[in-house]
C-alpha positions in Angstrom: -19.0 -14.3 -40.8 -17.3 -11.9 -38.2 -18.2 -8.6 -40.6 -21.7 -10.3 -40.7 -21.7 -10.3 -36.8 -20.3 -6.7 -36.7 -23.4 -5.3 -39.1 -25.8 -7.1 -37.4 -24.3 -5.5 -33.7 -24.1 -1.8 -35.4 -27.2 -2.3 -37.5 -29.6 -1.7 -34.5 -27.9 1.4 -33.4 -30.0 2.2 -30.5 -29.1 -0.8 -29.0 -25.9 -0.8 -29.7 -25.5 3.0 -28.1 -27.4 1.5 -25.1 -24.8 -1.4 -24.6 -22.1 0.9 -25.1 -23.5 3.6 -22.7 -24.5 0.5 -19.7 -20.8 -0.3 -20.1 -19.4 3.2 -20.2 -21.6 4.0 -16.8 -20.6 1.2 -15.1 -16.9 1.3 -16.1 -17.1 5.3 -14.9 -19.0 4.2 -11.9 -16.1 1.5 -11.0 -12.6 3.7 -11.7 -14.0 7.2 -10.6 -15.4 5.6 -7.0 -12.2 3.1 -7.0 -9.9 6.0 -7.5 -11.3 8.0 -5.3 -11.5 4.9 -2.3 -7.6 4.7 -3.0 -6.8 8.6 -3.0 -8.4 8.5 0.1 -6.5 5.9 1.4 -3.1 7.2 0.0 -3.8 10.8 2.4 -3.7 8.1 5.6 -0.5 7.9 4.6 0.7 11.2 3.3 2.5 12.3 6.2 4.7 9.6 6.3 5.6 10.1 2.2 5.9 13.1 2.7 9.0 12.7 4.5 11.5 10.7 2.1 14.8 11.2 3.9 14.4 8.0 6.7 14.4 4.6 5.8 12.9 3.5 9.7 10.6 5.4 12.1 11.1 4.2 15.5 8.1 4.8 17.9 6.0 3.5 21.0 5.7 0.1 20.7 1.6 0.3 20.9 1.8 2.9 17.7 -0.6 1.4 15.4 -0.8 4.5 12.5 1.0 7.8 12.2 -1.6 10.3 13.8 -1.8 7.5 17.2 0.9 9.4 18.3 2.8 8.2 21.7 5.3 9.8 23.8 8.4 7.6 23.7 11.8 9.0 26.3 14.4 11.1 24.9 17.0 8.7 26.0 15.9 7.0 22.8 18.0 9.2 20.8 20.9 8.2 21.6 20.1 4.5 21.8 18.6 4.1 18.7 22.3 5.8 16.7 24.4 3.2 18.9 22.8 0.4 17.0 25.2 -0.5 14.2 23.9 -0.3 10.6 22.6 3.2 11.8 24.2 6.1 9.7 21.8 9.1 11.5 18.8 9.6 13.4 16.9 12.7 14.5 13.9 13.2 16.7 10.5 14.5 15.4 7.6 15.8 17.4 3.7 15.7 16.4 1.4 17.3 18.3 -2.0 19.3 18.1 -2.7 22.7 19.2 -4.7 25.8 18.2 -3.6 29.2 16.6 -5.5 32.6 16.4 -5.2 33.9 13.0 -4.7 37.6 12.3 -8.3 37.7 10.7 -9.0 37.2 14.6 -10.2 33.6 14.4 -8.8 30.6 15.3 -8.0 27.2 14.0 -7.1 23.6 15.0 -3.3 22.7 14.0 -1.5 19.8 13.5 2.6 20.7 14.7 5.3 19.4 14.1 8.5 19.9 15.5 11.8 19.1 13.5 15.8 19.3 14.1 17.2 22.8 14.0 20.0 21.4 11.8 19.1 18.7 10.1 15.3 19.8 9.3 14.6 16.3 8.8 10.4 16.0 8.7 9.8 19.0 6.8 8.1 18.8 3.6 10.2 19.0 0.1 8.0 21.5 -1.9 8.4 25.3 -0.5 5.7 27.8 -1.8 7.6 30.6 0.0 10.8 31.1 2.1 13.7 28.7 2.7 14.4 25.9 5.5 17.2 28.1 7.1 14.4 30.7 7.9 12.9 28.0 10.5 15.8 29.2 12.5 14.3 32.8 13.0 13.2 33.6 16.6 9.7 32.4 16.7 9.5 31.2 13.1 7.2 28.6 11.6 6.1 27.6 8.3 2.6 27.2 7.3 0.9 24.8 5.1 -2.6 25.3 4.6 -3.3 21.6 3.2 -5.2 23.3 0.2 -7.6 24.4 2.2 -8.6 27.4 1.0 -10.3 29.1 4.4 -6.4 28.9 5.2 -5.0 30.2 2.2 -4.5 33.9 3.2 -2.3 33.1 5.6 1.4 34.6 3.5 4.8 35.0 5.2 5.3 37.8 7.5 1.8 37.0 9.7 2.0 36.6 13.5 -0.1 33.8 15.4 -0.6 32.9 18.1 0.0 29.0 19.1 -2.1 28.1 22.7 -0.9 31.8 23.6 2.5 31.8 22.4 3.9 34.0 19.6 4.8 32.4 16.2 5.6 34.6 13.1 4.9 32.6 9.7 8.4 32.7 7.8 7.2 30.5 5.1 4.9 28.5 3.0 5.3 24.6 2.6 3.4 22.3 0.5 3.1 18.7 1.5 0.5 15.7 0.1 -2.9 16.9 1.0 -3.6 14.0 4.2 -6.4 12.3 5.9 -6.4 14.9 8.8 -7.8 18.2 7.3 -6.5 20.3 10.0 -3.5 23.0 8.6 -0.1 22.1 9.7 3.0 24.0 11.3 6.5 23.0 11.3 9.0 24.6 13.6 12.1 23.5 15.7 12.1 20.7 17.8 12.4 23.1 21.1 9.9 25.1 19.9 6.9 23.1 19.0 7.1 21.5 22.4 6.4 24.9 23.6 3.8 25.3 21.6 2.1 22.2 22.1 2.4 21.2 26.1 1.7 17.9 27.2 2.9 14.9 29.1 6.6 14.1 30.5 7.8 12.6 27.9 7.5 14.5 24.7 9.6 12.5 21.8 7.3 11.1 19.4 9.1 9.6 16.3 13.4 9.1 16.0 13.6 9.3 12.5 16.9 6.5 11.1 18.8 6.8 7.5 20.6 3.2 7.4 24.0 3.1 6.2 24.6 1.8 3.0 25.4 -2.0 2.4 22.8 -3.1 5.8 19.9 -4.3 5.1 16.3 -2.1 6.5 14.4 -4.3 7.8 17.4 -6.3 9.5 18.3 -3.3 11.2 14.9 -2.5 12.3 14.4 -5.5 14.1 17.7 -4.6 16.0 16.5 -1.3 17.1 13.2 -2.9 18.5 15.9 -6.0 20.2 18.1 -2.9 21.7 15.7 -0.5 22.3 12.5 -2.0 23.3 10.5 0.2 20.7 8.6 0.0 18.0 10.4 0.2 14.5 9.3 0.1 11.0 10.4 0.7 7.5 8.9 4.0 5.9 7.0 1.9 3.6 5.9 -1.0 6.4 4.8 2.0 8.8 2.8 3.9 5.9 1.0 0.3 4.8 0.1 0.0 8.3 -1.4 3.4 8.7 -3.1 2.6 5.7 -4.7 -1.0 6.5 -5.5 0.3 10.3 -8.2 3.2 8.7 -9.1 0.3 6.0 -9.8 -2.3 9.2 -11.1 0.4 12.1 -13.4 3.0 9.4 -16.5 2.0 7.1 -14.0 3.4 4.0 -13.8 0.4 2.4 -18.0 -0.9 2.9 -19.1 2.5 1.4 -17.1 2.8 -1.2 -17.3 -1.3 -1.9 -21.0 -1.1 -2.0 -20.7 1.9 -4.6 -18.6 -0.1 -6.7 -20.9 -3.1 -6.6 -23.4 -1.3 -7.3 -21.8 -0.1 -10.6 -20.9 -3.6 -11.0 -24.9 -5.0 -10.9 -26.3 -2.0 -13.0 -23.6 -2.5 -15.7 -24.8 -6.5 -15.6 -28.7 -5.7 -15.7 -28.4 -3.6 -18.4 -26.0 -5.1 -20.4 -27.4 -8.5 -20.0 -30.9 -7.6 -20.5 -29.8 -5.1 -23.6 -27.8 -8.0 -25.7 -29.9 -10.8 -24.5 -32.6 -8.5 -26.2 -30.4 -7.8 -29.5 -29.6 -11.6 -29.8 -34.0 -12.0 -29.7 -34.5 -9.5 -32.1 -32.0 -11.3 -34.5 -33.0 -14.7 -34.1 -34.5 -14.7 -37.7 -30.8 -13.7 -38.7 -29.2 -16.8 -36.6 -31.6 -18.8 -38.3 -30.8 -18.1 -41.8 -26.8 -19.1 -41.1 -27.7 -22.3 -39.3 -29.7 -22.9 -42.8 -26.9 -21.9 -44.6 -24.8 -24.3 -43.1 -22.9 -22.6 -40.4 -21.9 -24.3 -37.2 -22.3 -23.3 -33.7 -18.6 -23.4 -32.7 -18.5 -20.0 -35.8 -21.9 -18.8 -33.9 -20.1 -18.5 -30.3 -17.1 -16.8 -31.6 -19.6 -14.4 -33.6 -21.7 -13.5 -30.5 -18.4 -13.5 -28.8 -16.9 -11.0 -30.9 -20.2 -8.8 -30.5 -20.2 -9.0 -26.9 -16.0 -8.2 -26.7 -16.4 -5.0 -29.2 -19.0 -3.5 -27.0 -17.1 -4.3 -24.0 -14.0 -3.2 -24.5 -15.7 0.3 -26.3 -17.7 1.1 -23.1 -14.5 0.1 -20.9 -12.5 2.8 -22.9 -14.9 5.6 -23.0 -15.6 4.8 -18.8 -12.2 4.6 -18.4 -11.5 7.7 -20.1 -14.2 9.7 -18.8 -13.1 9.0 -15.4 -9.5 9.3 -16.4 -10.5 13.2 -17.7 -12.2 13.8 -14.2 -8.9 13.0 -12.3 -6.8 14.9 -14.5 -8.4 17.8 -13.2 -7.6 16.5 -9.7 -4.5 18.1 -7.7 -3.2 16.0 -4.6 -4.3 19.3 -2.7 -8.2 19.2 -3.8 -10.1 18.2 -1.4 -11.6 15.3 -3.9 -8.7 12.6 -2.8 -8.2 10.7 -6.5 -5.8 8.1 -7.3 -6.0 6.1 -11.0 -3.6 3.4 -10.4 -2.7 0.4 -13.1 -3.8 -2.0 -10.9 -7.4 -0.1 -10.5 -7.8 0.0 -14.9 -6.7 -3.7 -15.0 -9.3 -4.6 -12.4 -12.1 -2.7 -14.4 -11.2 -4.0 -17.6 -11.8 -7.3 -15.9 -15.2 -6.6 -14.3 -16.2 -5.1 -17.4 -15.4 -8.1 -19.7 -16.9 -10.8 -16.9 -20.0 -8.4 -17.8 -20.5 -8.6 -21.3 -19.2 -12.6 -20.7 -21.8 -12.9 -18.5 -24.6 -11.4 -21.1 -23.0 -13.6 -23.7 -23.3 -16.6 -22.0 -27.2 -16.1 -21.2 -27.4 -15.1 -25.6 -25.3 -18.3 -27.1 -27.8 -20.6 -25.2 -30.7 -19.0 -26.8 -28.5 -18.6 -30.3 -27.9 -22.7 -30.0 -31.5 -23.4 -29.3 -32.4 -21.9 -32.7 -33.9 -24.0 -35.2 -33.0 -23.3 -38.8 -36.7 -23.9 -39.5 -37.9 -20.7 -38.5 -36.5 -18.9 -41.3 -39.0 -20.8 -43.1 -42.2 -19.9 -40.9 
């Protein structure tokens, strides 16, 4: 009976291929705007991953995501390494500024000022040059963020940071993030120079806790000694991330895309099998005649409706899957496939064709074995 049910599904082929293809568009439809909604999200939080040496961030209490950005004192150094369970910390400075290219224009930057030593903050990829070359006299390395109006910019070039001098010593490459502004990482001393501001200046401590203590634990202690705010690297980059989900329209735009996939995949799968099972009513008829029950009816159209979903969820899938691969974390397409995203679609797409099947065994049950007769 089930190679009877497959013949009947493939027999009509052009309503088979239009099943398949409802399915495949909406499947497409659901990963390719999904990936891209969580790609978009993951570049909130890019600056923080792109920094894997600290375990903590420690902060302004009233921080609520990486690029809020408020000063804290510099005493806060020294207060945050006396707290036991604290192997190092080092400061780290954001700021914003603008630079006159040597083309003769000029640019908005995002700096960033790291420890001479240490070089704790600065990206792990290097296109050009190495970190000890951040200790040149006015050296700073440049990272276009894949942008390619910035990409000309090679090692060797002079700017000129809110009228200060700053000679490019080298290229880094770090997770393309939400901010599309090109970024420059000097020294500690010297991005405060280049970015003036307020009194206090200090704008992350950066902690690595020592083995055997427990991250969280020791984060709390630094907020009990200090006053501040501190957060695991992981807790501060989920919080970047929810605040742009909770304060921007990212998640209603790309939600109603994907529901919109959703419906149009329903409509026309529904309308397209709930059509096929009409069209084959005479065919239904004959195997009630012949004696077959409806329990072996269900798990025919069943089978129909699973084949075709599971066919357009793998070629959506894939499609999408083929567009991302094509995809760098510097494009300025932000694209993310994750597990979770393919399990969720694989879901959607089988409450579909569940859905569709639903509406066709009622009409399948309804049949009278008489009509084969008429």
């Amino acid at each position: 009976m089930y190679y009877v049910a497959l013949r009947m599904l493939m027999g009509d082929t052009t309503r088979y291929l239009a099943l398949v293809f409802g399915l495949t568009f909406s499947t497409t439809l659901i990963v390719q705007q999904g990936s891209i909604f969580t790609g978009i999200l993951r570049r909130t939080g890019a600056s923080i991953e792109s920094v894997p040496q600290p375990d903590i961030w420690v902060m302004h209490p009233a921080t609520r995501y990486f690029d809020e950005h408020k000063p804290i004192p510099d005493t806060a150094l020294q207060r945050v390494r006396g707290v036991p369970g604290v192997e190092w910390g080092e400061r780290m400075f954001l700021g914003e500024g603008s630079a006159q290219l040597p083309n003769g224009t000029y640019a908005p930057l995002r700096i960033i000022g790291v420890e001479r030593v240490s070089k704790v903050g600065l990206p792990q990829w290097m296109d050009a040059g190495t970190p000890e070359m951040l200790e040149r006299p006015y050296a700073v390395f440049w990272d276009n963020i894949g942008l390619p109006l910035y990409s000309n910019i090679k090692p060797g070039d002079v700017l000129q940071i809110n009228d200060h001098r700053a000679e490019v010593a080298g290229l880094v490459t770090a997770p393309r993030a939400f901010i599309s502004n090109p970024t420059v990482y000097a020294t500690y001393e010297r991005a405060l120079e280049y970015s003036p501001g307020e009194r206090l200046r200090l704008t992350f401590v950066l902690v690595r806790v020592k083995a055997g203590y427990d991250t969280k634990q020791v984060a709390r202690e630094i907020e009990r000694a200090t006053g501040l705010g501190a957060e695991t690297t992981q807790d501060f980059f989920w919080q970047t991330v929810w605040f742009y989900v909770s304060n921007t329209g990212i998640a209603i735009n790309f939600g109603i895309t994907v529901l919109l996939g959703l419906i149009v995949g329903v409509a026309i799968a529904g309308q397209t099998f709930y059509s096929f099972t009409v069209e084959n009513t005479k065919h239904f008829g004959t195997l009630k005649a012949m004696g077959t029950s409806n329990s072996t009816l269900i798990k025919m159209v069943l089978l129909q409706a699973g084949l075709v979903g599971i066919l357009g969820w793998g070629l959506g899938a894939g499609a999408a899957s083929l567009f991302g691969m094509r995809i760098t974390s510097r494009s300025l397409i932000a694209f993310m496939l994750t597990p979770q995203l393919l399990w969720i679609s694989l879901g959607f797409t089988l409450l579909t064709v569940l859905l569709a099947a639903v509406v066709s065994i009622r009409r399948v049950l309804r049949i009278e074995p008489a009509i084969v007769f008429r």
